[in-house]
PDB file with SEQRES, HELIX, SHEET and CRYST1 records, atoms N, CA, C and O in Angstrom:
SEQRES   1 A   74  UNK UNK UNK UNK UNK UNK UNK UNK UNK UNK UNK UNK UNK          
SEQRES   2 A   74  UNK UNK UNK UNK UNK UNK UNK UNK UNK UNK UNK UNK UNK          
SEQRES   3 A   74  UNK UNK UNK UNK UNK UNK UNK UNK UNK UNK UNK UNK UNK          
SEQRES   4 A   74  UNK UNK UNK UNK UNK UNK UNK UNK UNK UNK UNK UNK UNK          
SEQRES   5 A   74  UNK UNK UNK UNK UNK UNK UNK UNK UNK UNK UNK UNK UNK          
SEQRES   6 A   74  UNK UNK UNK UNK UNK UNK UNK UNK UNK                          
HELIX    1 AA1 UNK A    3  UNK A    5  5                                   3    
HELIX    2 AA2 UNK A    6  UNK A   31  1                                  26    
HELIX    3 AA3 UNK A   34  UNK A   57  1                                  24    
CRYST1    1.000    1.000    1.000  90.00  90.00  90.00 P 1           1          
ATOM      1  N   UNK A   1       0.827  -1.176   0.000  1.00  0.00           N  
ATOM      2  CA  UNK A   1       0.000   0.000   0.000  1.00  0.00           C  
ATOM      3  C   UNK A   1       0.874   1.242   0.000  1.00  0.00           C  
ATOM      4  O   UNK A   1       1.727   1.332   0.882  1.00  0.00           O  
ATOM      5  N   UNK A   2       0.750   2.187  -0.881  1.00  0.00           N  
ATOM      6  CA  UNK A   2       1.340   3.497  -0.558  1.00  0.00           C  
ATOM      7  C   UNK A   2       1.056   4.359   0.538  1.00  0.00           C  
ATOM      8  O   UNK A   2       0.288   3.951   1.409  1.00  0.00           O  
ATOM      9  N   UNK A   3       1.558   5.483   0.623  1.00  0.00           N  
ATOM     10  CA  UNK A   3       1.779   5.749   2.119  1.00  0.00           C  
ATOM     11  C   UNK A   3       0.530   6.896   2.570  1.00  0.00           C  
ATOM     12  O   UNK A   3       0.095   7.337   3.633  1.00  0.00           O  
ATOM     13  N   UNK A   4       0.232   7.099   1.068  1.00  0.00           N  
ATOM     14  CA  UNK A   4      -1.010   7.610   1.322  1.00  0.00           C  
ATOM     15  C   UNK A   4      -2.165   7.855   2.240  1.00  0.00           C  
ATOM     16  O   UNK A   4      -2.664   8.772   2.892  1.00  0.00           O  
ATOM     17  N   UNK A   5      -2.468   5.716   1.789  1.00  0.00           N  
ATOM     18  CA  UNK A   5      -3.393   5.343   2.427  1.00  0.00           C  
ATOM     19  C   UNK A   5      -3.441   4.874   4.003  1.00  0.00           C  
ATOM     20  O   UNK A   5      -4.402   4.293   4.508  1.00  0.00           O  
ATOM     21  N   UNK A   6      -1.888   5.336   4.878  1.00  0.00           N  
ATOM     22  CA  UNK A   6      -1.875   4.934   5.971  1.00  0.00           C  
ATOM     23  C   UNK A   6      -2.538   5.679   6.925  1.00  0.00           C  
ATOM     24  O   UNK A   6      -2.773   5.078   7.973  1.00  0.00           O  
ATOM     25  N   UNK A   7      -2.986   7.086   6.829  1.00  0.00           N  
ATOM     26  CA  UNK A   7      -3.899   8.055   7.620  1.00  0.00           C  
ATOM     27  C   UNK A   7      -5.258   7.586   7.553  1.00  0.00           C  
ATOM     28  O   UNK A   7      -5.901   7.659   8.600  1.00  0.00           O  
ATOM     29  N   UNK A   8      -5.994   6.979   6.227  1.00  0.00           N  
ATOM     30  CA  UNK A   8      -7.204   6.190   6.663  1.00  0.00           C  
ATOM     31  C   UNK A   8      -6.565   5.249   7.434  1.00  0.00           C  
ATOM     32  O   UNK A   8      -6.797   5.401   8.633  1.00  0.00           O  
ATOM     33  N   UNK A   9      -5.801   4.281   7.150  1.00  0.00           N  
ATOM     34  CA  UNK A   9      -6.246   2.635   7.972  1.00  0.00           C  
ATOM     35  C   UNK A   9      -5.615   3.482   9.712  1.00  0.00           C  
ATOM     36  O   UNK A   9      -6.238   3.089  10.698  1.00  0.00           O  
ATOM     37  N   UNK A  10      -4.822   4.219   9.897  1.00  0.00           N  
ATOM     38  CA  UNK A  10      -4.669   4.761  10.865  1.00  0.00           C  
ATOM     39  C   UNK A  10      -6.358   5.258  11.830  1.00  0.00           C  
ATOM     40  O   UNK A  10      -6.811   4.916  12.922  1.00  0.00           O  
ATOM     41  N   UNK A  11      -6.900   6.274  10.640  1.00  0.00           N  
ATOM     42  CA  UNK A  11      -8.288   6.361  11.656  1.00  0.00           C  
ATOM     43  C   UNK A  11      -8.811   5.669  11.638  1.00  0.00           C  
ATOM     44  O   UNK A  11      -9.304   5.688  12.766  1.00  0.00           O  
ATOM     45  N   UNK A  12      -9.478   4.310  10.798  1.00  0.00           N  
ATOM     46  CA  UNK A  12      -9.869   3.063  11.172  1.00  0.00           C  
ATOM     47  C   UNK A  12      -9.494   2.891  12.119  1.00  0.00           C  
ATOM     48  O   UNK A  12     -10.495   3.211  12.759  1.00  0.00           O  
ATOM     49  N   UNK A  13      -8.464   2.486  13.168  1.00  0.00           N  
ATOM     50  CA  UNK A  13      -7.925   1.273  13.751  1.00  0.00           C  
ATOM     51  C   UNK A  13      -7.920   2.187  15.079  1.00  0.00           C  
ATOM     52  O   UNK A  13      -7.989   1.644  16.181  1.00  0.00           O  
ATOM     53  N   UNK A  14      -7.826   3.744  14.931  1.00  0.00           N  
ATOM     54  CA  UNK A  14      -8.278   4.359  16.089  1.00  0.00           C  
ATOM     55  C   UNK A  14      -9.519   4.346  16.287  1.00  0.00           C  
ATOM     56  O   UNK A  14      -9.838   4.567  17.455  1.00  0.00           O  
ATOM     57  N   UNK A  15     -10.422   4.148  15.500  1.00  0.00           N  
ATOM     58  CA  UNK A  15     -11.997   4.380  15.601  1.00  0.00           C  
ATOM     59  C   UNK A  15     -12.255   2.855  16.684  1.00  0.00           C  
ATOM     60  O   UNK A  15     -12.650   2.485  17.790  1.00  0.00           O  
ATOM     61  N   UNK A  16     -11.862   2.535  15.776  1.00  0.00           N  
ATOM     62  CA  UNK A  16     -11.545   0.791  16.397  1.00  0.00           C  
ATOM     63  C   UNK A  16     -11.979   0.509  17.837  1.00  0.00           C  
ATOM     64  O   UNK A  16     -13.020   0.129  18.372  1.00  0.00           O  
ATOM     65  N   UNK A  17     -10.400   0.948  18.360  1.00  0.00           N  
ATOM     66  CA  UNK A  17      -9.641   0.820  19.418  1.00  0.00           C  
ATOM     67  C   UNK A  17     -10.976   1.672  20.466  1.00  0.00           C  
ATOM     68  O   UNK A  17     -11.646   1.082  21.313  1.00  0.00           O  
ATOM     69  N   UNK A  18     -11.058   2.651  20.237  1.00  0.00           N  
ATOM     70  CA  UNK A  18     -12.171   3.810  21.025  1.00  0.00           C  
ATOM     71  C   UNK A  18     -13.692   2.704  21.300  1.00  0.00           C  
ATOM     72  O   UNK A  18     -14.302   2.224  22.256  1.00  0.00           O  
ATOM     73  N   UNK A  19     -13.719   2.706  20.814  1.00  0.00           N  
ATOM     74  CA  UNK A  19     -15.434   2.204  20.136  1.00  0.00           C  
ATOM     75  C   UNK A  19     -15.245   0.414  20.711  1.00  0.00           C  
ATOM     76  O   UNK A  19     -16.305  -0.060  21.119  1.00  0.00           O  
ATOM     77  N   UNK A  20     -14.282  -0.337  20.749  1.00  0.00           N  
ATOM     78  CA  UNK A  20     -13.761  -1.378  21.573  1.00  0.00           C  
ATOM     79  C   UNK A  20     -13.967  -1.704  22.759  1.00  0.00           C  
ATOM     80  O   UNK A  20     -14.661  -2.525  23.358  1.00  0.00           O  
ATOM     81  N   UNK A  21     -12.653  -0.276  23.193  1.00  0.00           N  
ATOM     82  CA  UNK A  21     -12.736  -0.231  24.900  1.00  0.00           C  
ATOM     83  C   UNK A  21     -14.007   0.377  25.210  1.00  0.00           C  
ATOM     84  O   UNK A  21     -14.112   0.167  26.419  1.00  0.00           O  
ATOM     85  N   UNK A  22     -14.897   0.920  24.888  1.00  0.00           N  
ATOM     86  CA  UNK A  22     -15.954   1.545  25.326  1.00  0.00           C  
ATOM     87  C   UNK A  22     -17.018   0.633  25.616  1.00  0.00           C  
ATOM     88  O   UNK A  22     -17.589   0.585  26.706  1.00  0.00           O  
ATOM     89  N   UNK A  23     -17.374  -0.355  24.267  1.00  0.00           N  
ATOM     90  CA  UNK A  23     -17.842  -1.590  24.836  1.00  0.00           C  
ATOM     91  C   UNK A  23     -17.408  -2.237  25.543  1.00  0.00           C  
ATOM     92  O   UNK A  23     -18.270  -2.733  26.269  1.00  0.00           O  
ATOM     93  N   UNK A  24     -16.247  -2.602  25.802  1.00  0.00           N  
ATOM     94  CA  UNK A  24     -15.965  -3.763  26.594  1.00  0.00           C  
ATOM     95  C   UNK A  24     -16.075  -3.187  28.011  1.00  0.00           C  
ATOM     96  O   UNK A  24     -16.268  -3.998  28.916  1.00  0.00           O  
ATOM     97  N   UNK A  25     -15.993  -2.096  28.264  1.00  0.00           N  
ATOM     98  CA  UNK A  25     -15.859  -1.157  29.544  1.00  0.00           C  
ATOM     99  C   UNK A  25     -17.688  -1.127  29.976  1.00  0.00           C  
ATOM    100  O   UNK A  25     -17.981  -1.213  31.169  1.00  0.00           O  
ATOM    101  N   UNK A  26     -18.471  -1.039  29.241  1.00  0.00           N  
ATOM    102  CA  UNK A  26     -19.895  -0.885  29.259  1.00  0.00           C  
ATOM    103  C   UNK A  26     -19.968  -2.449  29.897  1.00  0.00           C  
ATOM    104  O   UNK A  26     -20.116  -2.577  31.112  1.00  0.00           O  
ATOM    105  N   UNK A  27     -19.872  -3.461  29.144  1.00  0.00           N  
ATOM    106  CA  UNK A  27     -20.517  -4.805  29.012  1.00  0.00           C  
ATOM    107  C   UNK A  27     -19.079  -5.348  30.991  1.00  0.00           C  
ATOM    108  O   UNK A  27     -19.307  -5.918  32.058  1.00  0.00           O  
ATOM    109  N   UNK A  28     -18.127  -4.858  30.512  1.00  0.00           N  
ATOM    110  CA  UNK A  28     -17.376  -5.479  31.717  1.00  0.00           C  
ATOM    111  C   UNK A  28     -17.667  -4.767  32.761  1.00  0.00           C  
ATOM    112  O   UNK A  28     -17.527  -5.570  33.683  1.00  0.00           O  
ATOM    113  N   UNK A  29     -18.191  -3.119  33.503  1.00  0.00           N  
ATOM    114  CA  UNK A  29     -18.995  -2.856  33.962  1.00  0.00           C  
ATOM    115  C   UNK A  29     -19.985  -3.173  34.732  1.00  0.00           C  
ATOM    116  O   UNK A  29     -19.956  -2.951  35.943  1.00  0.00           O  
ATOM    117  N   UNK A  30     -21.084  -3.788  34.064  1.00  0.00           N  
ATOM    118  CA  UNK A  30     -22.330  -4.581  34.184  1.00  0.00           C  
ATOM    119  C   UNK A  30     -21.761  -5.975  34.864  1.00  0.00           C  
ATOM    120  O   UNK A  30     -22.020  -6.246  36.036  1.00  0.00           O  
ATOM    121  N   UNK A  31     -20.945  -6.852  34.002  1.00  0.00           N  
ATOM    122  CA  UNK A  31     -21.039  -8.228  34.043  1.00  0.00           C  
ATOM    123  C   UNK A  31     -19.829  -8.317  35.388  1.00  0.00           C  
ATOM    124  O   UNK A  31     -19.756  -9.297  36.130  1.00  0.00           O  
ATOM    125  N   UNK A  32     -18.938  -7.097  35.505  1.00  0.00           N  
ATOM    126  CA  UNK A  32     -17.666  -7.909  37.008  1.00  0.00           C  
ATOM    127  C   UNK A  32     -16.699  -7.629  36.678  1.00  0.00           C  
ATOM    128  O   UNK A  32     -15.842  -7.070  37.363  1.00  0.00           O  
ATOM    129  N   UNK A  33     -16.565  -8.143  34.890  1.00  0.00           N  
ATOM    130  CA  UNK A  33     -15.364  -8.971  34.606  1.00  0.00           C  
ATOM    131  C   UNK A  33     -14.763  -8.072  33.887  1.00  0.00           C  
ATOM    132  O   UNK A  33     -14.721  -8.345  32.687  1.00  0.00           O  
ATOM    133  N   UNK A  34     -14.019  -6.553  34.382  1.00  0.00           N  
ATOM    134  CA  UNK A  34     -13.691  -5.382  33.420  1.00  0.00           C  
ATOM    135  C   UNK A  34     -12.003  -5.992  32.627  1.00  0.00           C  
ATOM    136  O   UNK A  34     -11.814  -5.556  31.491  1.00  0.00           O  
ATOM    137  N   UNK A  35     -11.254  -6.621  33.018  1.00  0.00           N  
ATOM    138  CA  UNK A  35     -10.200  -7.043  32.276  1.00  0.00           C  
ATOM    139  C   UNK A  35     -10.518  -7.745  31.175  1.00  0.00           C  
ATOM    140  O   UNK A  35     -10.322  -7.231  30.073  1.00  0.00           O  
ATOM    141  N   UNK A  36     -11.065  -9.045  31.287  1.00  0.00           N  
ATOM    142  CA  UNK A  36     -11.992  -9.742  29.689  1.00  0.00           C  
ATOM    143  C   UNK A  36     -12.758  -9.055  29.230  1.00  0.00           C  
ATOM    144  O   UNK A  36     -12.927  -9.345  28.046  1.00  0.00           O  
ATOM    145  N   UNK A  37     -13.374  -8.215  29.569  1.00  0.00           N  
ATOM    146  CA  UNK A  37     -14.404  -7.958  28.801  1.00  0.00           C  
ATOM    147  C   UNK A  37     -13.539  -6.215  27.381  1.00  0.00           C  
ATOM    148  O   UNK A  37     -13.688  -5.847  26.217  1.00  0.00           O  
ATOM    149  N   UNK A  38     -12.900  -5.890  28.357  1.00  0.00           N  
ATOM    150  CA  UNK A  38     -11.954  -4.646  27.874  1.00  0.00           C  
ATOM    151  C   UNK A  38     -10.351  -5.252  26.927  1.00  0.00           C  
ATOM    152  O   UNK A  38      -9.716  -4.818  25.966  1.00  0.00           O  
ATOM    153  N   UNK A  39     -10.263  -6.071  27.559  1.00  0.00           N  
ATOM    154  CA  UNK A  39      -9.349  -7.000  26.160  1.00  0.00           C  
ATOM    155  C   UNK A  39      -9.963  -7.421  25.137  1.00  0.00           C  
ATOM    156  O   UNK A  39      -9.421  -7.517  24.036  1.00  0.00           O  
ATOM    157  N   UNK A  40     -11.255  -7.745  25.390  1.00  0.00           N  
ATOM    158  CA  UNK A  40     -11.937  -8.599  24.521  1.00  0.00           C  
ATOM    159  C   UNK A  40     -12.613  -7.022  23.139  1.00  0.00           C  
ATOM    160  O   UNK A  40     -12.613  -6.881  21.917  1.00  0.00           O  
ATOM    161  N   UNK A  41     -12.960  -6.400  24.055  1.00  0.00           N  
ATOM    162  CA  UNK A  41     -13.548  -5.314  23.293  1.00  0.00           C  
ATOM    163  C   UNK A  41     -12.237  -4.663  22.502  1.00  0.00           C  
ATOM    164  O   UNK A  41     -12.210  -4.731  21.273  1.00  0.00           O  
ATOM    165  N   UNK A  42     -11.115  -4.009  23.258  1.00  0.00           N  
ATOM    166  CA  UNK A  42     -10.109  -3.611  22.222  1.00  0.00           C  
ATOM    167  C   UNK A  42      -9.605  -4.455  21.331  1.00  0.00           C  
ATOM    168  O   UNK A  42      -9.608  -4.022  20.178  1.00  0.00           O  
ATOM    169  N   UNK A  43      -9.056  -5.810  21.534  1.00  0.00           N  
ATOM    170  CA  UNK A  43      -8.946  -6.903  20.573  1.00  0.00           C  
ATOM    171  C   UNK A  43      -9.458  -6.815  18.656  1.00  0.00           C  
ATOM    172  O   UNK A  43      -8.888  -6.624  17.582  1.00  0.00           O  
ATOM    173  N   UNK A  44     -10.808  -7.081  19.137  1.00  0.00           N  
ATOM    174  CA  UNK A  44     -12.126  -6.666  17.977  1.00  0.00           C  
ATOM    175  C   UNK A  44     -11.885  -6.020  17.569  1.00  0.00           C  
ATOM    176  O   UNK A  44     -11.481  -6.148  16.414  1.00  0.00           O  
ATOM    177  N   UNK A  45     -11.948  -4.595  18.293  1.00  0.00           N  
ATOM    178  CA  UNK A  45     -12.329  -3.307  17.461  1.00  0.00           C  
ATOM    179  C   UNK A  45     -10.617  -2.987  16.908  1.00  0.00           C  
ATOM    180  O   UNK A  45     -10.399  -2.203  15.984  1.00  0.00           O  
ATOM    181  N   UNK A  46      -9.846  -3.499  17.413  1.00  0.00           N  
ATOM    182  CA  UNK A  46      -8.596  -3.271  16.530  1.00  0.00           C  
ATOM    183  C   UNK A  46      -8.466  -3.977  15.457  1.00  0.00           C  
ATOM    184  O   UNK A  46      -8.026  -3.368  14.481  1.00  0.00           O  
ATOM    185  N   UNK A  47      -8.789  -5.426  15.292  1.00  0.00           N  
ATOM    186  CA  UNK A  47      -9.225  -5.992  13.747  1.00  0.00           C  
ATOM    187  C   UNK A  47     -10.006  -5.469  12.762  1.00  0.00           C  
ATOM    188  O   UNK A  47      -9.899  -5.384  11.538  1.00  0.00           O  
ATOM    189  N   UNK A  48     -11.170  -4.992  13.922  1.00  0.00           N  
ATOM    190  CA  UNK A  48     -12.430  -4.579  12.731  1.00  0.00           C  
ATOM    191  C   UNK A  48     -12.130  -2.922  12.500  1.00  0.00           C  
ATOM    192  O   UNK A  48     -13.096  -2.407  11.937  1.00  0.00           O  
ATOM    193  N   UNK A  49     -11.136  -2.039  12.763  1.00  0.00           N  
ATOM    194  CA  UNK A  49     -11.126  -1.123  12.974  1.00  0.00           C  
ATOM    195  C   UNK A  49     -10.148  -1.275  11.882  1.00  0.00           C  
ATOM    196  O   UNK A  49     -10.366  -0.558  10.906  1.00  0.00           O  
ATOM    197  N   UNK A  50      -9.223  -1.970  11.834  1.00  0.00           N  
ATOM    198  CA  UNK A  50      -8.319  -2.036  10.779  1.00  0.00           C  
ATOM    199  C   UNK A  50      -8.859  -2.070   9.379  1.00  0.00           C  
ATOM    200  O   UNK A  50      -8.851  -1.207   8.502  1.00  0.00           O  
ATOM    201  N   UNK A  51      -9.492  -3.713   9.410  1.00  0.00           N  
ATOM    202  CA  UNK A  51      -9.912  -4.138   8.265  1.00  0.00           C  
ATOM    203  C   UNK A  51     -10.428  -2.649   7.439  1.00  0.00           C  
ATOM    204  O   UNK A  51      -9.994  -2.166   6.393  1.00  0.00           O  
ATOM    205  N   UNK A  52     -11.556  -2.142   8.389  1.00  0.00           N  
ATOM    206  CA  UNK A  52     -12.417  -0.918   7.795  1.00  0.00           C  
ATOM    207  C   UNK A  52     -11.458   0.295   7.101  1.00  0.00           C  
ATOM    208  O   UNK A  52     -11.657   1.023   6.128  1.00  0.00           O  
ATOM    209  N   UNK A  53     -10.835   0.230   7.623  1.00  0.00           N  
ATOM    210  CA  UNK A  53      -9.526   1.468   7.288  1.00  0.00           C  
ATOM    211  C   UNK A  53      -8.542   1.108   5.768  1.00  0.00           C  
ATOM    212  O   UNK A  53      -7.972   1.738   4.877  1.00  0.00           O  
ATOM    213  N   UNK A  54      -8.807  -0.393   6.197  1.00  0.00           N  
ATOM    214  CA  UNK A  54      -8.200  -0.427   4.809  1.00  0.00           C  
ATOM    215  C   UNK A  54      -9.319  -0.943   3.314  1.00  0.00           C  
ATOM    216  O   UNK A  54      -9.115  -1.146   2.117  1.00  0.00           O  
ATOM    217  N   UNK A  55     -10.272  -0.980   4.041  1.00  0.00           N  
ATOM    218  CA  UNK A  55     -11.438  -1.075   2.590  1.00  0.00           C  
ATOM    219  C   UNK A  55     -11.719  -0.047   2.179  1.00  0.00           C  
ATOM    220  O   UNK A  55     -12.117   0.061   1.019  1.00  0.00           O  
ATOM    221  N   UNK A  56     -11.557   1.370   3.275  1.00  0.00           N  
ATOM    222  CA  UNK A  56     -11.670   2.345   3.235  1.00  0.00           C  
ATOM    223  C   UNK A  56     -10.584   3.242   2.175  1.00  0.00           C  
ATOM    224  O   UNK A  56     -10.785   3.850   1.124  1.00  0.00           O  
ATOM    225  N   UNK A  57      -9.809   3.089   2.696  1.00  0.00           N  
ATOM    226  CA  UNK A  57      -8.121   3.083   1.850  1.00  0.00           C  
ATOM    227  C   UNK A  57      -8.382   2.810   0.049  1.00  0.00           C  
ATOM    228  O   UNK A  57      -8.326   3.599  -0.894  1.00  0.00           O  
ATOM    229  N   UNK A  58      -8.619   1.634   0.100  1.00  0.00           N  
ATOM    230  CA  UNK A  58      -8.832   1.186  -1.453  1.00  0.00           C  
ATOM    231  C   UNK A  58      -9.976   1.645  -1.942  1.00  0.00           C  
ATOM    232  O   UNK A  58     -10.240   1.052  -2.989  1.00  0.00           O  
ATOM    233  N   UNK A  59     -10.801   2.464  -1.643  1.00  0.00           N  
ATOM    234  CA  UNK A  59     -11.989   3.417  -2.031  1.00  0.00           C  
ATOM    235  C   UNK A  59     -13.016   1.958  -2.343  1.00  0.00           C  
ATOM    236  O   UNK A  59     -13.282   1.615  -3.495  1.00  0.00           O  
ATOM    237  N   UNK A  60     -13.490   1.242  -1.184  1.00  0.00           N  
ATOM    238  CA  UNK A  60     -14.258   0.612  -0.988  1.00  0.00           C  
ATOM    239  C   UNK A  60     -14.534  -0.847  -1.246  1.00  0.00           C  
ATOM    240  O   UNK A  60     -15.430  -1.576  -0.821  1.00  0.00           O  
ATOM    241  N   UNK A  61     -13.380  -1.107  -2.173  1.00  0.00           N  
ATOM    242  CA  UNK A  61     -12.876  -2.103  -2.697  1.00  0.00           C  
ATOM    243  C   UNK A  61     -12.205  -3.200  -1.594  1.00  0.00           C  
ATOM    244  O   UNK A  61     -11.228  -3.070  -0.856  1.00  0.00           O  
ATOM    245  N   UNK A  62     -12.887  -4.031  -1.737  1.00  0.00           N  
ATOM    246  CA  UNK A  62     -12.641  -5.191  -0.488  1.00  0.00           C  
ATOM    247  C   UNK A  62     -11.998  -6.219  -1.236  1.00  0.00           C  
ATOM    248  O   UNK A  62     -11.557  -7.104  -0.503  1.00  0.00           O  
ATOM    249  N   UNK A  63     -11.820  -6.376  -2.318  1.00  0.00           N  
ATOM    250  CA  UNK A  63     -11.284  -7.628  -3.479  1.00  0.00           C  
ATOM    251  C   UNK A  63      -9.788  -8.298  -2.953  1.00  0.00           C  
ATOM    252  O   UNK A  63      -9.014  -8.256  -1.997  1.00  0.00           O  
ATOM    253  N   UNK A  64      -9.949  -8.896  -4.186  1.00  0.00           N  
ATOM    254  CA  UNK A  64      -7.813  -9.232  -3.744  1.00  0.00           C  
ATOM    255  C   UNK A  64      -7.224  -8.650  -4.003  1.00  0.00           C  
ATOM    256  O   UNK A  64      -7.499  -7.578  -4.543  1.00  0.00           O  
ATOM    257  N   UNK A  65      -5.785  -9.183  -3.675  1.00  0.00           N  
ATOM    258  CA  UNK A  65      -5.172  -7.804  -3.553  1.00  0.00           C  
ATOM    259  C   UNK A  65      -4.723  -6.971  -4.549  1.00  0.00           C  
ATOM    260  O   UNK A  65      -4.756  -7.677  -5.557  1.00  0.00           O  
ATOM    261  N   UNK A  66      -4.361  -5.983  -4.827  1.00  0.00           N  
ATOM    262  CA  UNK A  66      -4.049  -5.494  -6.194  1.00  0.00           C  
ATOM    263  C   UNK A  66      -2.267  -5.685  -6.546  1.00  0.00           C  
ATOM    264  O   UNK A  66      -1.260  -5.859  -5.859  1.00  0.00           O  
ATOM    265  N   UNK A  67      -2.606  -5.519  -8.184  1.00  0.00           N  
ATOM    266  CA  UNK A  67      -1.336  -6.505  -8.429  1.00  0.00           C  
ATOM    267  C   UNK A  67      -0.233  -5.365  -7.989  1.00  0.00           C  
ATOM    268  O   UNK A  67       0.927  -5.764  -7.882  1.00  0.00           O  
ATOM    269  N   UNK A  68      -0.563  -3.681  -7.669  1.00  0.00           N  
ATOM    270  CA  UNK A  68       0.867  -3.325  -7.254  1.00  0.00           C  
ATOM    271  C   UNK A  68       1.275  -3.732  -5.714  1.00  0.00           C  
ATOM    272  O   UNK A  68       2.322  -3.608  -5.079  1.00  0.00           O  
ATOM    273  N   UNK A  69      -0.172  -4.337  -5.360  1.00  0.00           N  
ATOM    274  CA  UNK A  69       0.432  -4.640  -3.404  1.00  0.00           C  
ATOM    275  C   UNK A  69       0.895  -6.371  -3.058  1.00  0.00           C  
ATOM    276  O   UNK A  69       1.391  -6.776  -2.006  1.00  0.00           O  
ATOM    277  N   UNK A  70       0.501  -7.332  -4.496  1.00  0.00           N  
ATOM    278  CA  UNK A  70       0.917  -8.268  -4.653  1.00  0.00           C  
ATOM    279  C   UNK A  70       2.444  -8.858  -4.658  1.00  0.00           C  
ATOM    280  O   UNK A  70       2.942  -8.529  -5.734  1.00  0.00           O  
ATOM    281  N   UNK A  71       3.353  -9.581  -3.894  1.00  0.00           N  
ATOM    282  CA  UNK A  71       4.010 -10.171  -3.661  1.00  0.00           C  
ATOM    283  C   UNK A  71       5.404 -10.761  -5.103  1.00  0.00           C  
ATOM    284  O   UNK A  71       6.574 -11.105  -4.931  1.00  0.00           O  
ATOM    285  N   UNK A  72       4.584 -10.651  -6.414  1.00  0.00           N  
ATOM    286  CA  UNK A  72       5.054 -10.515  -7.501  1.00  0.00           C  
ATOM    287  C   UNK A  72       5.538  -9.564  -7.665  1.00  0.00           C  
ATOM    288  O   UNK A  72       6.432  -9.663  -8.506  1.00  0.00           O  
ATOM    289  N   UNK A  73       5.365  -8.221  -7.119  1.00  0.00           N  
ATOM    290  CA  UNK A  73       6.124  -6.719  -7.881  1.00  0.00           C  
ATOM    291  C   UNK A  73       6.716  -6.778  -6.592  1.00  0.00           C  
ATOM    292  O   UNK A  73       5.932  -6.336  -5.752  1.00  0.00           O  
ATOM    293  N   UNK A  74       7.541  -7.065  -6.224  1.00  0.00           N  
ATOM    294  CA  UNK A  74       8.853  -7.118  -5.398  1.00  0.00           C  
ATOM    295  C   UNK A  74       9.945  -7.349  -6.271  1.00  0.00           C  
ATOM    296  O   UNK A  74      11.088  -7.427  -5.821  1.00  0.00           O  
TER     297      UNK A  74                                                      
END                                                                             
């Protein structure tokens, strides 16, 4: 990926991270269990925070990968 696109997957993965601990802090809160439940929530939202950042990145395009980020143009 060019370097462009690292300020989206960057706010992805902060959106992430926020929106994570907030659940897991809500739900671990309630349930006792604020360490699992706040690992468990940042965990997620740092995958899914990523992923989003970078579908986001490729202007929506979720496909494979493209042949300049492909392993062949090395």
């Amino acid at each position: 990926m060019d370097s462009n696109s690292h300020g989206t997957i960057a706010l992805g993965l902060g959106l992430g991270n926020a929106l994570g601990a907030g659940i897991g802090v809500a739900i671990g809160a309630i349930t006792g269990e604020m360490p699992f439940w706040l690992g468990l929530g940042i965990g997620l939202g740092t995958s899914m925070g990523t992923a989003m950042g970078v579908v986001f990145s490729r202007g929506g395009n979720a496909g494979e990968t493209d042949e300049t980020e492909s392993l062949k143009s090395v």
